[in-house]
C-alpha positions as a Markdown table, in Angstrom:
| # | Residue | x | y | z |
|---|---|---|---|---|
| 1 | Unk | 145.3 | 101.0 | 86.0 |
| 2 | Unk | 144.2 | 103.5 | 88.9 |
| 3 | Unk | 142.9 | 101.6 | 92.0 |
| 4 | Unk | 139.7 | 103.5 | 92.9 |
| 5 | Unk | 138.1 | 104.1 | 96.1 |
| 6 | Unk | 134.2 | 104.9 | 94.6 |
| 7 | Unk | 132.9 | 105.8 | 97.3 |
| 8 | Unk | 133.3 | 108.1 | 100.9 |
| 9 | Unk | 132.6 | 111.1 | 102.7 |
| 10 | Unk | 134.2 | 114.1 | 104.3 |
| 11 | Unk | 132.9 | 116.2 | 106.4 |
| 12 | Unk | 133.0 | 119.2 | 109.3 |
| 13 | Unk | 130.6 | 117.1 | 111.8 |
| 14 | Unk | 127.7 | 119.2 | 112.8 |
| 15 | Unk | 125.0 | 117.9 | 115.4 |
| 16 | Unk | 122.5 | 119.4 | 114.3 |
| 17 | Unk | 122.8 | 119.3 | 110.0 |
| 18 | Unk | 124.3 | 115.2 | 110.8 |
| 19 | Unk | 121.6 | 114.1 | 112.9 |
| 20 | Unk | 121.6 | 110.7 | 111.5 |
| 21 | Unk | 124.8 | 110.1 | 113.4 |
| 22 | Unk | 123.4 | 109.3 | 116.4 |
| 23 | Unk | 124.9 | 108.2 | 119.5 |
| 24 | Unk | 124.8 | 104.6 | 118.7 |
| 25 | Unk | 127.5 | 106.2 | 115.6 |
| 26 | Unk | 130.2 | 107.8 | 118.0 |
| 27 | Unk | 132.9 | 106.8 | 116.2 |
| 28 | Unk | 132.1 | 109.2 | 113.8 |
| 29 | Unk | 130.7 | 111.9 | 114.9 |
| 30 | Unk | 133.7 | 114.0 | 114.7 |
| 31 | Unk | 135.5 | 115.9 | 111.3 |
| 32 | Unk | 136.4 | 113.6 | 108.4 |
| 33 | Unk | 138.7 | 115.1 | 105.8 |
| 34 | Unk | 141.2 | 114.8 | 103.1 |
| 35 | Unk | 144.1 | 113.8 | 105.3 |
| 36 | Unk | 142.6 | 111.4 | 107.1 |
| 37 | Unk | 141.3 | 109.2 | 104.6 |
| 38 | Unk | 145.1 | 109.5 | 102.5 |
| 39 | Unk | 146.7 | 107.3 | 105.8 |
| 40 | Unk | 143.5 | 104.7 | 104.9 |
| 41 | Unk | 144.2 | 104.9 | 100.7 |
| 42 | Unk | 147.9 | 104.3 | 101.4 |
| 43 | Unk | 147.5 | 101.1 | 103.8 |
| 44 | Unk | 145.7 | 99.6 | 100.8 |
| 45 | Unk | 147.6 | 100.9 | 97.6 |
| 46 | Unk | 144.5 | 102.8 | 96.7 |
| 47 | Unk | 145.0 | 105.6 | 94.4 |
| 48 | Unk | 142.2 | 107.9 | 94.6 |
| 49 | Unk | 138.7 | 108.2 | 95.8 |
| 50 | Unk | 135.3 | 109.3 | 94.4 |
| 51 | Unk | 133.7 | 112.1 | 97.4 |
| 52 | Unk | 130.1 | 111.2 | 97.9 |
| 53 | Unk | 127.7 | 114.0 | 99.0 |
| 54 | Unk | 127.0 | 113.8 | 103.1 |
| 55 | Unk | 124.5 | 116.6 | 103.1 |
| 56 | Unk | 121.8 | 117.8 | 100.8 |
| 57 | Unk | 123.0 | 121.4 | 99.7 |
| 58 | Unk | 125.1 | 123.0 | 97.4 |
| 59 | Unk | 127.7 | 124.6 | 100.1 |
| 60 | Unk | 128.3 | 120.8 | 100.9 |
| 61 | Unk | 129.1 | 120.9 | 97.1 |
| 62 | Unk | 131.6 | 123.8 | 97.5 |
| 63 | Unk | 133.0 | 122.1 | 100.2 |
| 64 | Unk | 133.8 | 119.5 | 98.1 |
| 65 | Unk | 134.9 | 121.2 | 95.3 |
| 66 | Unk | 137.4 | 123.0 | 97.6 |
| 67 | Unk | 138.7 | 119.7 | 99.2 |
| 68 | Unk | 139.0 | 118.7 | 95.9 |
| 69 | Unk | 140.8 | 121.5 | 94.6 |
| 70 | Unk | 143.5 | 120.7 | 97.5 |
| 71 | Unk | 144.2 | 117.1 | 96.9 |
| 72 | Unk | 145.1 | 115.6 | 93.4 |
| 73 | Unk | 143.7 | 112.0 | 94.8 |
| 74 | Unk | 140.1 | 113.4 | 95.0 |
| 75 | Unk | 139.2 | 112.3 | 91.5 |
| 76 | Unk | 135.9 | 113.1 | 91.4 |
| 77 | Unk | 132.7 | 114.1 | 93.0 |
| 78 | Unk | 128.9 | 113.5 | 93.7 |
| 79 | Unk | 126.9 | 116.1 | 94.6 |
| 80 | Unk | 123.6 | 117.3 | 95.1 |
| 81 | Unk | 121.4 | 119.5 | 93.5 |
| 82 | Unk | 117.1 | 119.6 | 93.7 |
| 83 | Unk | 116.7 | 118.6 | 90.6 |
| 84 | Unk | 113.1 | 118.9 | 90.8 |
| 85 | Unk | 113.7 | 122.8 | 90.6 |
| 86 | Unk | 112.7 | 124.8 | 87.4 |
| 87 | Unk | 116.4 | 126.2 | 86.8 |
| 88 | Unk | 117.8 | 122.5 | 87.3 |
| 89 | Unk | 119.7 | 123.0 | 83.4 |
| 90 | Unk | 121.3 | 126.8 | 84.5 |
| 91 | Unk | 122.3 | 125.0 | 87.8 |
| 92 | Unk | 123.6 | 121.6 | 85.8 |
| 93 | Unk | 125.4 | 124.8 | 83.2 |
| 94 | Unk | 127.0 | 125.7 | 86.6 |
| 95 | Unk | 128.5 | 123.3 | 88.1 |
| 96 | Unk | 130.0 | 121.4 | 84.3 |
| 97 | Unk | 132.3 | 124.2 | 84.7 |
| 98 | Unk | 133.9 | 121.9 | 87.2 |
| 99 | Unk | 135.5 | 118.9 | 86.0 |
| 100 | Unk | 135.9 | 117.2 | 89.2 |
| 101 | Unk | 132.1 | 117.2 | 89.6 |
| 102 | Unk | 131.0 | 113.7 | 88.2 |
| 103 | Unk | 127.5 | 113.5 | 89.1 |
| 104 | Unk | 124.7 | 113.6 | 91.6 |
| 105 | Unk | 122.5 | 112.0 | 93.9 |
| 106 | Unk | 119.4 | 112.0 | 96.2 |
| 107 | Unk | 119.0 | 110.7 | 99.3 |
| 108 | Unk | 116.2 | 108.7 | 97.8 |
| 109 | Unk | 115.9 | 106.7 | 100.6 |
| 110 | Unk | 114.7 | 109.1 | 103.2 |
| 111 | Unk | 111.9 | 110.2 | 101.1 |
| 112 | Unk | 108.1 | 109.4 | 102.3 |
| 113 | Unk | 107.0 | 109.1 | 98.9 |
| 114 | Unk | 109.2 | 105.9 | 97.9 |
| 115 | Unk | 108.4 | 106.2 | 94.0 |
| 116 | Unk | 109.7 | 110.1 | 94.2 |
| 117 | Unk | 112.1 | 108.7 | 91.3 |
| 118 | Unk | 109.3 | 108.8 | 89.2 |
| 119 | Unk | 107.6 | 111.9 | 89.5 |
| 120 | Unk | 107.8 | 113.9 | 86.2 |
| 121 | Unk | 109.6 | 117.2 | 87.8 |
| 122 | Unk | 112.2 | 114.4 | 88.8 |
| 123 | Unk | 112.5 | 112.5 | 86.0 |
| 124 | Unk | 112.9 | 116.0 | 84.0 |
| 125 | Unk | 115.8 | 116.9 | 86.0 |
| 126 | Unk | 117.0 | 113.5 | 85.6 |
| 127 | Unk | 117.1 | 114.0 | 82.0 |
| 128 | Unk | 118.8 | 116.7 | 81.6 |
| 129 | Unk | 121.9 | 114.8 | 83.2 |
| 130 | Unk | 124.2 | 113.5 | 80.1 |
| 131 | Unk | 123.5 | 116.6 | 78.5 |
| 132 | Unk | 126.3 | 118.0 | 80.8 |
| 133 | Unk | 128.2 | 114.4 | 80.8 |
| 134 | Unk | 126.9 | 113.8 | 84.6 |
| 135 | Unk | 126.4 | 110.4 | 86.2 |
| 136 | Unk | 123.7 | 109.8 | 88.9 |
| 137 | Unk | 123.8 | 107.6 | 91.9 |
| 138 | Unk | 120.8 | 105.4 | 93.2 |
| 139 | Unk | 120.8 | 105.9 | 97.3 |
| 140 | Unk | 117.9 | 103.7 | 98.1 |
| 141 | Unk | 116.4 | 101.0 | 100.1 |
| 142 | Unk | 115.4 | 97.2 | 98.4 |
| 143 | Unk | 112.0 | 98.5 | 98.5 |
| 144 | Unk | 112.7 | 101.6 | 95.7 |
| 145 | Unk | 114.1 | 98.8 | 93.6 |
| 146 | Unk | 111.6 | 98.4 | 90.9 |
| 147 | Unk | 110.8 | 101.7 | 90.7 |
| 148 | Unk | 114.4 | 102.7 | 90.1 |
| 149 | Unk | 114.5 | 100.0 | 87.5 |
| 150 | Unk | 111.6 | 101.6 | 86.0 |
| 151 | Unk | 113.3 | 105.1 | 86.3 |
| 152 | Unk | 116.8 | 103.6 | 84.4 |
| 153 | Unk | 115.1 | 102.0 | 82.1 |
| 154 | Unk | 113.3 | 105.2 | 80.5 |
| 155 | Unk | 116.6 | 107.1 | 80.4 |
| 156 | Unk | 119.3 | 104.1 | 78.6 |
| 157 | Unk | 121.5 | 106.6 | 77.4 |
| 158 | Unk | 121.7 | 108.2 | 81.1 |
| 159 | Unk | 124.4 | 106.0 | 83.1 |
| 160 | Unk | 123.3 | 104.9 | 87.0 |
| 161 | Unk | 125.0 | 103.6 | 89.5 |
| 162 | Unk | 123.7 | 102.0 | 92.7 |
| 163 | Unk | 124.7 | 103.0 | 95.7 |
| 164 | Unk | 125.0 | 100.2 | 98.8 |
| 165 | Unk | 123.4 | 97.3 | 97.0 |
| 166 | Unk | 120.5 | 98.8 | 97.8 |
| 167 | Unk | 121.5 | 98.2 | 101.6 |
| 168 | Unk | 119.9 | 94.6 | 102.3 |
| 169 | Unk | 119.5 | 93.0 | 105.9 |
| 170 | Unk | 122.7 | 91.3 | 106.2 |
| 171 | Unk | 121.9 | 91.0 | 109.9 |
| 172 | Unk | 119.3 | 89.1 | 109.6 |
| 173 | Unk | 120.6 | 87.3 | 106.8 |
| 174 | Unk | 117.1 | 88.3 | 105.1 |
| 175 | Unk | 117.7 | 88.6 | 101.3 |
| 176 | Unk | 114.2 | 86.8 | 99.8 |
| 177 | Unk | 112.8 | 90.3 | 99.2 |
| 178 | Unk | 115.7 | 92.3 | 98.0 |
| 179 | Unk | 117.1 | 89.8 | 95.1 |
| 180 | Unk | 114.3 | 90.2 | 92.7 |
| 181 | Unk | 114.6 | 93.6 | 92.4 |
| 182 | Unk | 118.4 | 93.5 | 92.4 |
| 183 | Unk | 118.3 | 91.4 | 89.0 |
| 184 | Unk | 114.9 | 93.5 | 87.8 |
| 185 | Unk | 117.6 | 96.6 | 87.9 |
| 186 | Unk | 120.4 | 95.0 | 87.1 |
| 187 | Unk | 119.1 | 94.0 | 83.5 |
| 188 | Unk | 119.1 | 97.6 | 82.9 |
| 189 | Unk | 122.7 | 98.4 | 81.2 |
| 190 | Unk | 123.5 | 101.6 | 82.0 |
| 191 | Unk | 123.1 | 100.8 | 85.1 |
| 192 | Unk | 126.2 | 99.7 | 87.6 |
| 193 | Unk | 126.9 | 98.9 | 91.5 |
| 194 | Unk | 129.0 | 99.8 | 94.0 |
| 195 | Unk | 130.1 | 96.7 | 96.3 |
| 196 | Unk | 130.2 | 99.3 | 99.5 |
| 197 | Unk | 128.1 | 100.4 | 102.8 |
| 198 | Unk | 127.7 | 96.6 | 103.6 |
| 199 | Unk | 129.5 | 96.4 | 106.5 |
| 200 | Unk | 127.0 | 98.7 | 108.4 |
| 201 | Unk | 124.2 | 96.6 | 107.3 |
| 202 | Unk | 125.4 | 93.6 | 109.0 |
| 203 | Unk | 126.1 | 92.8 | 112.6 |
| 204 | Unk | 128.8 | 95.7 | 113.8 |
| 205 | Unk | 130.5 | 93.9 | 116.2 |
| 206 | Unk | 130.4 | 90.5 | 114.9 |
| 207 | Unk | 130.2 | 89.9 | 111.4 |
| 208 | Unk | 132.5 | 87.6 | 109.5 |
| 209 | Unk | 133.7 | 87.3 | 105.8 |
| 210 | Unk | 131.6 | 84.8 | 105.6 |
| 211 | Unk | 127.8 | 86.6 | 106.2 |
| 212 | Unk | 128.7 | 88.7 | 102.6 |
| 213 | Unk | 129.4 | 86.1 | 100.0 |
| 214 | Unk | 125.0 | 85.7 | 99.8 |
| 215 | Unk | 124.9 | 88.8 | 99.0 |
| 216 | Unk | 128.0 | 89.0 | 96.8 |
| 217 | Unk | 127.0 | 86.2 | 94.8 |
| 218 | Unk | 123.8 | 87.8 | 93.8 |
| 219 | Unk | 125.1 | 90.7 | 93.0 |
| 220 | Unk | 128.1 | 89.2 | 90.8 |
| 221 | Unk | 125.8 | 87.0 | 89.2 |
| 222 | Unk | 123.5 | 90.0 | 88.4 |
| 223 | Unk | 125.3 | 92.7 | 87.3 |
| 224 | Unk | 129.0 | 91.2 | 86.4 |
| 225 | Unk | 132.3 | 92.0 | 87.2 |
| 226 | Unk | 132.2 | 94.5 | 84.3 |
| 227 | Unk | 129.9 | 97.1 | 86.2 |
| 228 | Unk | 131.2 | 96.4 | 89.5 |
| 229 | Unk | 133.2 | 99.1 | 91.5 |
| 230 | Unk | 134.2 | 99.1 | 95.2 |
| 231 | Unk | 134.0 | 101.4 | 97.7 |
| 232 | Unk | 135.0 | 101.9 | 101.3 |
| 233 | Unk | 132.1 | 104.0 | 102.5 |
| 234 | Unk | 134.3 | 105.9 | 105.2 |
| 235 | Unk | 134.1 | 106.9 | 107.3 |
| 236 | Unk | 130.6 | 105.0 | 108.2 |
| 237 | Unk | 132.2 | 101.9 | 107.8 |
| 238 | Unk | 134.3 | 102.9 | 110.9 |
| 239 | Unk | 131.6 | 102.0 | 113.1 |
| 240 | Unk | 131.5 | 98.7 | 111.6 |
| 241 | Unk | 135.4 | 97.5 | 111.8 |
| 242 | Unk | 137.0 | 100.5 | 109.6 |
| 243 | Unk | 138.4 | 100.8 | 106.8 |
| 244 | Unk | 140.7 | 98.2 | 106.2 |
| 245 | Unk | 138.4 | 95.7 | 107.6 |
| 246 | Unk | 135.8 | 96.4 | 104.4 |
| 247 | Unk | 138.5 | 96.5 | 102.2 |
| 248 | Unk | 139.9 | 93.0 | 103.4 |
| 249 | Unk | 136.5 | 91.3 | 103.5 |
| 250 | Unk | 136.1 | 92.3 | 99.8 |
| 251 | Unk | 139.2 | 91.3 | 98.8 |
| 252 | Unk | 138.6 | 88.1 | 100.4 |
| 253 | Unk | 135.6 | 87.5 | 97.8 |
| 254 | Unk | 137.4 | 89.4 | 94.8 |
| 255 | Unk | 140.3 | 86.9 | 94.6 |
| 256 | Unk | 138.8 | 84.5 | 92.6 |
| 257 | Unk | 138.5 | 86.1 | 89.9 |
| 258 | Unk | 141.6 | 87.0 | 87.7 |
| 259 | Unk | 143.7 | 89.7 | 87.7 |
| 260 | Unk | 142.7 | 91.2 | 84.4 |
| 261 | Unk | 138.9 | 91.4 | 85.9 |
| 262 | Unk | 140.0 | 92.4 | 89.9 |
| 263 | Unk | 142.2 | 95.3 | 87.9 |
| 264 | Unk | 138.3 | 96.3 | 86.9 |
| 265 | Unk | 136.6 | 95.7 | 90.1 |
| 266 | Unk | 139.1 | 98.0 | 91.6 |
| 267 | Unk | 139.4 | 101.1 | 89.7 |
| 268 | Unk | 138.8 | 100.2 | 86.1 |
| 269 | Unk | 134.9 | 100.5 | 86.2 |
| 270 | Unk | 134.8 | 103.4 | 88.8 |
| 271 | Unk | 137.1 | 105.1 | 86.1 |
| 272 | Unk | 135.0 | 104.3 | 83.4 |
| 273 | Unk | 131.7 | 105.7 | 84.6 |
| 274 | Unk | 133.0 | 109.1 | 86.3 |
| 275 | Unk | 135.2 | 109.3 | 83.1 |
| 276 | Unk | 138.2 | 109.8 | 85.0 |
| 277 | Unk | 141.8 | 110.4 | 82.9 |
């Protein structure tokens, strides 16, 4: 079974279009591509990867696509598209011709209007999804979580993924406001999780192991090990210990769990849900 790496980035870095990486984010704000991610997949037996969307266009989507095209161990990707536009279904026609292209996503959690997910134009675009065999991922905060369970739960033949756990305040070791709506969601079948981005949610310089398994459990308990994928999340994670540090942390909580089911939680779910040979 394929070892899957669900999630991460590549990118050309560009001050002004990757603002978010500020200064306190150094470590990355240089270039990010397909070679430097292989030395990271090797170190860890990983097979492939799934390239997430960094930016909100569709030439971040031919830059993918390109990437892609280049390197066999890119094995699918998420893009974007504004699927609140009146074309949304010619542009969806478009890009199926692409088989690498696996889905799409929103930066959902930047928006003002926190229930955006909801709005009909979005929820139209939204549908039109399986139609063309797409997936969609969830990028939110723990406030958007009931209204993204609401969003799943009119579209049960649509399959979702959520992104970050929904990006809780490991930090503060906060969770009392984020673990209703993880389990409100997590009812919701078609819906799945990547274990990933938690390493930047925490303490950079000093986490432990240790600060995760809250969290962990939650989500395990929630959604089970059968719509569970990892994902590395580099390069952000490199301002957070890199990438063999969030691997190894996850790894640390995977193990008890048999092989059979880690076999899953490492590349048999992500495989699954992007449909990937």
């Amino acid at each position: 079974m394929l070892k899957i790496d669900s999630h991460q980035h590549f990118w050309r870095f560009d001050p002004v279009r990757d603002a978010w990486i500020d200064d306190n984010m150094r470590a990355i704000q240089r270039d990010f591509l397909p070679e430097d991610l292989k030395t990271e997949l090797d170190k860890q037996s990983i097979d492939g990867c799934i390239a997430v969307q960094s930016d909100q266009s569709e030439a971040d989507n031919a830059f993918l696509i390109e990437l892609a095209s280049m390197h066999p161990f890119i094995k699918g990707i998420v893009g974007w598209v504004d699927l609140q536009a009146e074309n949304i279904d010619e542009t969806l026609q478009f890009y199926s011709q692409y088989k690498v292209m696996r889905g799409f996503r929103h930066v959902l959690q930047g928006e003002s209007n926190r229930a955006l997910m909801l709005e009909p134009a979005f929820k139209r675009g939204i549908g039109l999804l399986k139609k063309f065999g797409f997936t969609y991922d969830l990028l939110i905060f723990r406030d958007q979580l009931f209204y993204s369970s609401e969003l799943c739960a009119s579209f049960p033949e649509q399959s979702f993924v959520l992104d970050h756990i929904a990006k809780p305040e490991i930090q503060n070791g906060a969770k009392d406001d984020w673990v209703p709506g993880i389990k409100e969601l997590a009812k919701n079948q078609n819906v799945y999780c990547k274990v990933s981005g938690m390493v930047t949610e925490a303490d950079w310089q000093n986490w432990k192991n240790e600060d995760f398994y809250p969290y962990l459990d939650v989500i395990f308990d929630s959604f089970g090990i059968e719509r569970l994928m990892f994902g590395s999340d580099w390069p952000v994670c490199n301002v957070a210990g890199g990438y063999s540090a969030a691997t190894d942390m996850v790894k640390s909580y995977v193990s008890q769990f048999s092989a059979d089911q880690q076999a899953l939680f490492w590349g048999g779910n992500a495989a699954r849900f992007y449909a990937i040979d």
